[in-house]
N, C-alpha and C positions, 0 to 999 in steps of 0.2 A: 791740671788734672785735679781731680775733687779728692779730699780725704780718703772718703770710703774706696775710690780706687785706685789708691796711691797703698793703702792697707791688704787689698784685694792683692796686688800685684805683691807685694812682699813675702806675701803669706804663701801664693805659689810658686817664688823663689825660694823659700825656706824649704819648702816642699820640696821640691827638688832637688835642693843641699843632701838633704834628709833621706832622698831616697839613692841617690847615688853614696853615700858613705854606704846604707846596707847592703849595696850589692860591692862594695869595696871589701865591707866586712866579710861576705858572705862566701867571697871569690878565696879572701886570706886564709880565712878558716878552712875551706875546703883543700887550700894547698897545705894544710898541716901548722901553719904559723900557729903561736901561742898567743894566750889571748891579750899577754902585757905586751907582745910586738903590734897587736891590732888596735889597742888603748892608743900606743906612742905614736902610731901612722894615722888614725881617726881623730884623735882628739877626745873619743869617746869615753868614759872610765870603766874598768871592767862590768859593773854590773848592770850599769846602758848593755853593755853589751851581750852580754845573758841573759839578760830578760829578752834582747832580740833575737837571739838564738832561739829562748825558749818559744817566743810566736812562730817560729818556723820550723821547730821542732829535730832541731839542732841542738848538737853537743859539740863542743872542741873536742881536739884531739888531748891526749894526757900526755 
């Protein structure tokens, strides 16, 4: 397989990492988890993860 689509194919596997942790997130959040149990279960650091909240127009719970 050639470079460019050895790169190609990566990038849509990242992609895809990527979109499943925010519906992982999204699920968590919406059952009340806090946002340091959704850091320790994503990998994510809190404010990855507020800033993806904020694109979605999302708060956590207090």
């Amino acid at each position: 397989m050639c470079k460019a689509m050895e790169d190609l194919m990566e990038e849509i596997i990242e992609e895809s990492r990527v979109e499943e942790k925010q519906k992982i997130i999204l699920n968590l959040i919406k059952k009340g988890m806090s946002l340091q149990f959704v850091a320790d279960v994503t990998g994510w650091t809190i404010e990855q993860i507020q800033s993806f909240l904020h694109t979605q127009n999302l708060q956590p719970a207090q």
